[in-house]
C-alpha positions as CSV (number, residue, x, y, z in Angstrom):
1,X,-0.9,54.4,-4.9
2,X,0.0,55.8,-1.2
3,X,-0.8,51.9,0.1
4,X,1.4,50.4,-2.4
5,X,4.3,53.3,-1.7
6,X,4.1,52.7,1.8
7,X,3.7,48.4,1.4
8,X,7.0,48.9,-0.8
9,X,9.0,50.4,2.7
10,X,7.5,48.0,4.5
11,X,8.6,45.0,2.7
12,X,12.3,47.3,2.2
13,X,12.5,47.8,5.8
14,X,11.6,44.1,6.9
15,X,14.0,42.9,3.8
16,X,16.7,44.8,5.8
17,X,16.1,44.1,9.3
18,X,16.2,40.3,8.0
19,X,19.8,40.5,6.4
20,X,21.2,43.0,9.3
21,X,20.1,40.6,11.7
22,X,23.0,39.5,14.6
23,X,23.6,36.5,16.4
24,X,21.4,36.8,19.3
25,X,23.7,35.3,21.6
26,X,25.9,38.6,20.9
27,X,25.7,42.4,22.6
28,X,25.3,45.8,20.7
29,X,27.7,48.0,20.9
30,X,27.6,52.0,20.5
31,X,29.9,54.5,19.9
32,X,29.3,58.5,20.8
33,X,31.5,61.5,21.0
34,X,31.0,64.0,22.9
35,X,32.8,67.8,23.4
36,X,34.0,69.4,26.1
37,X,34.6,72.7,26.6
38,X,38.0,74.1,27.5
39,X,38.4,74.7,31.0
40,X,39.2,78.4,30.2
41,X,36.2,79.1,28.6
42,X,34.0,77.3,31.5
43,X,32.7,80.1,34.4
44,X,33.9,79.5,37.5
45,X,35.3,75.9,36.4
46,X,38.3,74.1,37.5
47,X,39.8,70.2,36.8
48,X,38.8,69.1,40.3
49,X,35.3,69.8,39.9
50,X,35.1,68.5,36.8
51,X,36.4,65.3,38.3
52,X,34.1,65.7,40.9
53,X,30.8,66.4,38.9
54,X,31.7,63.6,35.8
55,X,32.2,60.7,38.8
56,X,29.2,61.2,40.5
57,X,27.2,61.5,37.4
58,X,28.3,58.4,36.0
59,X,28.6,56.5,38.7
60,X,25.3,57.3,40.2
61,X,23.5,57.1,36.6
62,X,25.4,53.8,35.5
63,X,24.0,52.3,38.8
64,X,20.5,53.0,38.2
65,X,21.0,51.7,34.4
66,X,20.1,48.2,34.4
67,X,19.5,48.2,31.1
68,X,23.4,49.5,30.1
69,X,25.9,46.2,30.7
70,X,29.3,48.1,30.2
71,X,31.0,51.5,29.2
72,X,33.9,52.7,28.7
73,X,35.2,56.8,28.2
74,X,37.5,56.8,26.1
75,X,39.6,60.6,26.3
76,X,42.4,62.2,24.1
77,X,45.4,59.8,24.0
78,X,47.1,60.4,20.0
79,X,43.6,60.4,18.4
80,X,41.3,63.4,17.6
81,X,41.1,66.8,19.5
82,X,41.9,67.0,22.7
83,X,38.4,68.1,23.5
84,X,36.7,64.9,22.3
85,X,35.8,62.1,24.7
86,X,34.1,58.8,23.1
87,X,31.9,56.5,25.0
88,X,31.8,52.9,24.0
89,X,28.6,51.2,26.2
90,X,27.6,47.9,25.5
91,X,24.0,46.9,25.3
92,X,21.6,43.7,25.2
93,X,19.9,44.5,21.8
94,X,19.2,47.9,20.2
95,X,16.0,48.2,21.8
96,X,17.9,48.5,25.7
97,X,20.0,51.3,23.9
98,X,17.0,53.5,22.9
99,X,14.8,52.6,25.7
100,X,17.7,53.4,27.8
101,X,18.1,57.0,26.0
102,X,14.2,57.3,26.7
103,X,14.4,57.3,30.1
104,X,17.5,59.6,31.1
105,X,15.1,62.1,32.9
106,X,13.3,59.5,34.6
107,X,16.9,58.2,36.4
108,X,18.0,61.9,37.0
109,X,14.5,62.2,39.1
110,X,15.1,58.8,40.5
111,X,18.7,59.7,42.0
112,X,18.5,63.7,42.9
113,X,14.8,63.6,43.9
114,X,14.9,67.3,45.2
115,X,14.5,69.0,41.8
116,X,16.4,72.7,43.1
117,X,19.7,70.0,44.0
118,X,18.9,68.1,41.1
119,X,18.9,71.4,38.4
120,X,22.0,72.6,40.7
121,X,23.9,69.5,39.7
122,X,23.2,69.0,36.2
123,X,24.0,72.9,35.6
124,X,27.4,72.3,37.2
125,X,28.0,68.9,35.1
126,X,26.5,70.3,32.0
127,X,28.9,73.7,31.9
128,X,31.8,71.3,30.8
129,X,30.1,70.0,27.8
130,X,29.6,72.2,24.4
131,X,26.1,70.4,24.0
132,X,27.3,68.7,20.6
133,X,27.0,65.2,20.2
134,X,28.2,62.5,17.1
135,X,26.8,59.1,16.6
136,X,29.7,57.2,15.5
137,X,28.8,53.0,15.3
138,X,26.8,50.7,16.4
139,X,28.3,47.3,16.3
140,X,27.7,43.5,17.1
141,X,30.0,42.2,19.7
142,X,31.1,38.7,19.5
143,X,30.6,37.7,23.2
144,X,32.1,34.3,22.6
145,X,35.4,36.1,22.0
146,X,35.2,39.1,25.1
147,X,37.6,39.2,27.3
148,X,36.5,41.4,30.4
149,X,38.9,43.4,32.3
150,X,39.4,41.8,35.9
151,X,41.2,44.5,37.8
152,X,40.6,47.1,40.0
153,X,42.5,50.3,39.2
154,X,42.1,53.7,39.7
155,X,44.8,54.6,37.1
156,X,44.0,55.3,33.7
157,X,44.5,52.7,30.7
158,X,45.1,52.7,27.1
159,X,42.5,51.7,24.8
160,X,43.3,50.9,21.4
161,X,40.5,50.8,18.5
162,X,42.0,48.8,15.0
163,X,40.0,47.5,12.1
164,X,41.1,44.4,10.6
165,X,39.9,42.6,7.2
166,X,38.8,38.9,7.1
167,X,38.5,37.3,3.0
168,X,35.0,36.5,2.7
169,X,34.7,32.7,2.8
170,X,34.0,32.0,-0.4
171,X,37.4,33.3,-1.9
172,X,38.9,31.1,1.2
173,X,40.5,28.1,-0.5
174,X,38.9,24.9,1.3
175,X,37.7,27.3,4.1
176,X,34.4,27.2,6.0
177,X,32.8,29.8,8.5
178,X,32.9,26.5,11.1
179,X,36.7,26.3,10.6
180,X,37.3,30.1,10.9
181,X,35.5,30.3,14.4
182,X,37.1,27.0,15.2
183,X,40.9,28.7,14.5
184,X,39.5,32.3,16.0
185,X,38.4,30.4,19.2
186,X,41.0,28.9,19.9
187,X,43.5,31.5,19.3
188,X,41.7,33.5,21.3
189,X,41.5,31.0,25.1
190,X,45.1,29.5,24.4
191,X,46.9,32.9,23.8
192,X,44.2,36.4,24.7
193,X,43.0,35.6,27.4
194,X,46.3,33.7,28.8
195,X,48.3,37.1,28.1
196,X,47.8,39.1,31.6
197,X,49.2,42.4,29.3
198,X,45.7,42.6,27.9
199,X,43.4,43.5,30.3
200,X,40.7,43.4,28.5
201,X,39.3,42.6,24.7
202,X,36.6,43.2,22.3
203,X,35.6,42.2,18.2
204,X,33.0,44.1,17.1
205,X,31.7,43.3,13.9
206,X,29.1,45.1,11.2
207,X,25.5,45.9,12.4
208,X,24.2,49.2,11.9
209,X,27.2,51.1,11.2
210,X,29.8,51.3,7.9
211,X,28.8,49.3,4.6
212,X,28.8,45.4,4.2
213,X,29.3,42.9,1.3
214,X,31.1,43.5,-2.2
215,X,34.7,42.8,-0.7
216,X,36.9,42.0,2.6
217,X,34.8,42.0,6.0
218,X,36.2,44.7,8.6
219,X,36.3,43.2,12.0
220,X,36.9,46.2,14.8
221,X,39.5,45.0,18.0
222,X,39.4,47.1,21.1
223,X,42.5,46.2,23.2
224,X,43.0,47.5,26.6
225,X,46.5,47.6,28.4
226,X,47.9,49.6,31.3
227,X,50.6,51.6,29.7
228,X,51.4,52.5,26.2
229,X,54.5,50.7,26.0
230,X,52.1,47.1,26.0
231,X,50.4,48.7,23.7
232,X,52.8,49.9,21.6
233,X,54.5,46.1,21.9
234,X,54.0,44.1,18.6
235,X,55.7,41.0,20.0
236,X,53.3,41.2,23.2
237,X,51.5,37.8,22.5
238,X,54.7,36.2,21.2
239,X,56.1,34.1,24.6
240,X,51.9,32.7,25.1
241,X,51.8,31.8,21.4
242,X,55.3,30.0,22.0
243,X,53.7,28.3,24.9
244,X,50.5,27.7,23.7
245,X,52.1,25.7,20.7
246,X,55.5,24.7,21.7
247,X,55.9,23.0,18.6
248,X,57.4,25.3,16.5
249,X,56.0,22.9,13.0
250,X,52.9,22.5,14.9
251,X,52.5,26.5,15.5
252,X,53.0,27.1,12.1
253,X,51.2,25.2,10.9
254,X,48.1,26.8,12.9
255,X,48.8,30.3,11.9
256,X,48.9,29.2,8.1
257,X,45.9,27.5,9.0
258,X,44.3,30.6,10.7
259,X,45.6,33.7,8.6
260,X,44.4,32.2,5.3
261,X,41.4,34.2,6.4
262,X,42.6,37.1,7.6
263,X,43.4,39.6,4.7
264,X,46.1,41.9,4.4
265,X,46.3,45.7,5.6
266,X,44.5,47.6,9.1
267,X,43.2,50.8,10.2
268,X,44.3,52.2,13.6
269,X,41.5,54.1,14.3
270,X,42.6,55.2,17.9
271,X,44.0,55.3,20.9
272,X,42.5,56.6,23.7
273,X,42.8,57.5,27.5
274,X,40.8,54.9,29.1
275,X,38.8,57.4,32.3
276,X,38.6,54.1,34.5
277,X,36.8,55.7,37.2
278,X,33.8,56.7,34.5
279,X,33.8,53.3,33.6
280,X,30.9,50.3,33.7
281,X,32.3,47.2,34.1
């Protein structure tokens, strides 16, 4: 009875892994939050070591991470407590994020090989943090349709975080999955990444996180821009769609085209402080 119980997982789990999987041209993404302590509560803490102690961590750890492509830390902006900071890193497959987890120590050892200055430095980086961590998504990321940010900055961005809804195809009148990347393609070289306003851009789509089937498909947009106002600007891609298609027949045309797949209705889910200098780019 125990063989059969445990050939039963084995087929549920394979089953699973089989409809889950991606599109191995695309990334994983995560999402954790983590929890800082107030600075009032940290001994003998202050903002500029703080700063100090988060930049070297990150950038020294981050160098040594071949395995981690990206990341972003996203801090308090109008989303959440103040004391939560959200990291967004972007990964090869699922495997890179694990064995990347795996070996944290071995890195620390690599990069503060004197173990008194290496338990001196994680005891000053560590007295920020509560200890708590939440594991929030883990996404696909449609590389096809990334835009990466370009610049080089040392002032802090906004990141925004919105779920949209796309009808399945099916209930898509004369509508393909070939058509819908066709439309989403092109939408996204003729107007995204023309539009110097967005620095940067990612659609993340259902892996391991959320629920799937029986209704609209949530697609996830994280926008990056430099100030809130761009953010905050709903007519921001309006001049490059006017150029794009200066036909005004023809450019409606193409959004009747495209937003017969796009259902109605979003979820802002945030909008963040984007800590450039604790970034992977």
């Amino acid at each position: 009875m125990r063989n059969i119980q445990i050939s039963l997982v084995f087929i549920l789990l394979s089953s699973n892994l089989l409809l889950c999987q991606y599109n191995p041209d695309n990334h994983v993404v995560t999402f954790s939050k983590y929890y800082l302590k107030y600075l009032k509560d940290v001994e003998n803490g202050s903002s500029e070591e703080r700063k100090k102690v988060f930049e070297e961590e990150s950038q020294k750890m981050d160098d040594e991470n071949t395995l981690l492509i990206s990341k972003l830390i996203l801090g308090h902006r109008w989303t959440g407590s103040v004391n939560e900071v959200l990291q967004m890193a972007e990964w090869k497959t699922i495997a890179d994020a694990d064995k990347s987890i795996v070996e944290t120590g071995d890195r620390r050892k690599k990069i503060w090989t004197d173990e008194d200055n290496r338990k001196n430095f994680l005891k000053s980086f560590n007295k920020y943090w509560t200890g708590k961590h939440t594991d929030v998504a883990v996404m696909e990321q449609v590389n096809s349709r990334q835009k990466k940010y370009k610049g080089d900055t040392d002032e802090n961005t906004i990141v925004t975080i919105v779920e949209f809804y796309l009808y399945p195809i099916s209930e898509v009148e004369n509508g393909s999955s070939e058509e819908r990347e066709e439309l989403f393609n092109e939408y996204f070289n003729k107007v995204i990444m023309k539009n110097p306003k967005i620095l940067s851009r990612r659609e993340l789509r259902h892996y391991w996180s959320g629920s799937s089937g029986g209704g609209n498909v949530p697609v996830t947009i994280v926008m990056e821009y430099s100030n809130i106002t761009d953010a905050d600007n709903m007519s921001l891609n309006k001049p490059y769609n006017e150029k794009a298609w200066p036909n005004e027949e023809e450019r409606d045309a193409f959004f009747k085209k495209r937003n017969k797949y796009i259902a109605p209705g979003h979820k802002d889910i945030g909008i963040h402080s984007n800590w450039v200098n604790l970034a992977k780019r």
